[in-house]
N, C-alpha and C positions, 0 to 999 in steps of 0.2 A: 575499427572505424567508429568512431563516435565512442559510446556504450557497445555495443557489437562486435565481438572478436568474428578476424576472416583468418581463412586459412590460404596460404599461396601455393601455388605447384613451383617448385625448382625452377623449369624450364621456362618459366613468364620472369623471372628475376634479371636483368642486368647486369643490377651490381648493386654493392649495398654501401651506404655512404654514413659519415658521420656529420651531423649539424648542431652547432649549439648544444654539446651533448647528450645529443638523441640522434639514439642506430635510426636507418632507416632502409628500407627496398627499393629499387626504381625499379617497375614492370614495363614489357615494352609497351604498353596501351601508352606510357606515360604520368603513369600515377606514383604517389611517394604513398608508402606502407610505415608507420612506425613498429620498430620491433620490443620486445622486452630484453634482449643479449644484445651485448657490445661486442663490437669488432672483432675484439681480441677472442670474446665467446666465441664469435661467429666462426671464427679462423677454426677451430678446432674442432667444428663441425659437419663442413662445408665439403664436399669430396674435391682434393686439391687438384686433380686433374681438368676438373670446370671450373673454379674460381682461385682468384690469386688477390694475395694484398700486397697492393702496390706502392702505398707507403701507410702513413696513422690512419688518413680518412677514407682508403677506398679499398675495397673488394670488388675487384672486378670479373666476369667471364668475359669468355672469346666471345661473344657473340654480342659482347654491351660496343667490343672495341671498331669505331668509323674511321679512323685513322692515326696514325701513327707519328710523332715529327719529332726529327735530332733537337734534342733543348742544349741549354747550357752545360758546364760541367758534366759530360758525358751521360747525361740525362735523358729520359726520354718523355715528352706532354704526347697525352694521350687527350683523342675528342670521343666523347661516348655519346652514342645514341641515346636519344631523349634528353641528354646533359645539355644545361646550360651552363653550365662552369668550363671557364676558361683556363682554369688553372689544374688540372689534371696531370700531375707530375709522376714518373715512376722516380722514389727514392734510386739518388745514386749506390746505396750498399745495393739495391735491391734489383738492379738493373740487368745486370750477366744470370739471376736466376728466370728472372722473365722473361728475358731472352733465351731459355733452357725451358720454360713453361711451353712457349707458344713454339719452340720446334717439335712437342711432344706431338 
């Protein structure tokens, strides 16, 4: 934050998103965190049983996800807590393993 490096616990995380080419954290307080790792870093760090990417810009947990709706193309828009983004799409490849995610 600023000059000031903070440190996050796991469990305050969301979900972690990409904007204009910078990672970022949502906490549930509501605050945006910038990271130093991209997505793809994140992906392979991240224990996959709490976090899932749901397509290029999102990392999501259970516990970011408010609700759920059938989209197009066998799709699914997802609304996250604290998200203002309307556009929250799980990739169609990506869709039958999320759905295998969130039975776990």
């Amino acid at each position: 934050m600023g000059e000031h490096l903070k440190s996050l616990e796991m469990k305050e995380i969301l979900f972690f998103f990409s904007l204009e080419k910078t990672t970022l954290a949502q906490t549930k307080d509501g605050r945006k965190h910038i990271l130093d790792f991209t997505l793809d870093q994140l992906e392979g760090l991240l224990d996959p049983t709490h976090y899932f990417k749901i397509n290029r810009k999102y990392i999501v947990s259970m516990s970011s996800i408010q609700d759920m709706i059938n989209h197009t193309n066998s799709r699914i828009r997802l609304v996250l807590k604290t998200s203002d983004d309307a556009d929250v799409i799980v990739a169609r490849e990506r869709v039958q393993e999320f759905k295998e995610w969130l039975d776990r």
